[in-house]
N, C-alpha and C positions, 0 to 999 in steps of 0.2 A: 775321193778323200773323205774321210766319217767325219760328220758334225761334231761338233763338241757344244755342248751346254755349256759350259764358262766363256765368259767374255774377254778372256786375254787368248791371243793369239798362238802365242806361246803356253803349253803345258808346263804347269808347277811341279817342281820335283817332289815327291811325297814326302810330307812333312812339312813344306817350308807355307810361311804366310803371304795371303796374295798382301801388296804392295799398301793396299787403303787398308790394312787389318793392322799392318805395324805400329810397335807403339814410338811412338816419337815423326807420325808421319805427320803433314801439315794440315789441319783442318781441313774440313769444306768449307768452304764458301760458306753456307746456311749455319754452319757452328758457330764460323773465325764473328759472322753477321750477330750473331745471340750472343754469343762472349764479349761484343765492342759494345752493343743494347745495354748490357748486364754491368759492366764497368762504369758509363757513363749514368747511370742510374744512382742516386744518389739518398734518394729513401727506396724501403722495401716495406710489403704491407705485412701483416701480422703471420700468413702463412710461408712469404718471404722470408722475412727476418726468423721465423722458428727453422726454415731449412739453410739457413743461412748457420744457425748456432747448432743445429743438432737437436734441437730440442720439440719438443709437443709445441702447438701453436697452442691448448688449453694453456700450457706450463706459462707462457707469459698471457696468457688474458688473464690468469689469478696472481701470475707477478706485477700487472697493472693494478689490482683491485688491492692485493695486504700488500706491497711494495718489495724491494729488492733486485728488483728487473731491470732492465735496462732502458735509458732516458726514451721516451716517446715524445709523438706530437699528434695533434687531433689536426687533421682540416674536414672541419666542417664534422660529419661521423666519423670518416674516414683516420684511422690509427695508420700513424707510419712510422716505421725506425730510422735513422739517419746511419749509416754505414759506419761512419765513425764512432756514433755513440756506441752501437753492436760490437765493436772493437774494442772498445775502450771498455766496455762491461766487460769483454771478455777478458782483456789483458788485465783487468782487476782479480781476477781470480787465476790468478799461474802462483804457484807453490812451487818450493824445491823436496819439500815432505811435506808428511803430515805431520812431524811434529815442529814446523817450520812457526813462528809464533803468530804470524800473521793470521796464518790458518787457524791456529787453535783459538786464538780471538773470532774467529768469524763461525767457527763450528763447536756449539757446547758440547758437551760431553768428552774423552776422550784424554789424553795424557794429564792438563789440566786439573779434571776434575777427582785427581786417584791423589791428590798432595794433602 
């Protein structure tokens, strides 16, 4: 009988995904472990929090310094963002346009400034 290099017993019909490749399969073990860490966690440090919003971790060390950034807290040197506040910065800025007034208030230039 020929070896097979893959570790399922059974042969994959061509094309199809082995089983741990699906998307909607169950984590590992070592993920489901990092994802329960990650939830329970309650502040994030400064390069947390910038992958956490999408953003430069520079982009809130200089939103800490001219302001606009989202609530921090210091222990001791140590900068942390609180999970909620990161949320709350974020849900402050949802728009349904840009000529929404809220927005135009928050951003110079642009339908506002043509009156």
């Amino acid at each position: 009988m020929p070896h097979s290099s893959h570790r399922s017993a059974r042969p994959l019909p061509p094309g199809s995904v082995p089983p741990h490749r699906r998307l909607g399969s169950p984590p590992s073990p070592k993920a489901a472990e990092d994802a329960d860490g990650a939830s329970r966690s309650h502040y994030l440090n400064n390069d947390e929090a910038a992958d956490f919003l999408r953003l430069s971790p520079r982009t809130l060390e200089k939103q800490r310094v001219i302001g606009g950034g989202p609530r921090f807290r210091k222990f001791g040197r140590r900068v942390m963002y609180a999970l909620a506040d990161l949320q709350a910065w974020a849900d402050a800025r949802c728009f349904e346009t840009t000529f929404d007034p809220a927005y135009l208030e928050r951003h110079p230039g642009g339908a506002r400034d043509d009156r």
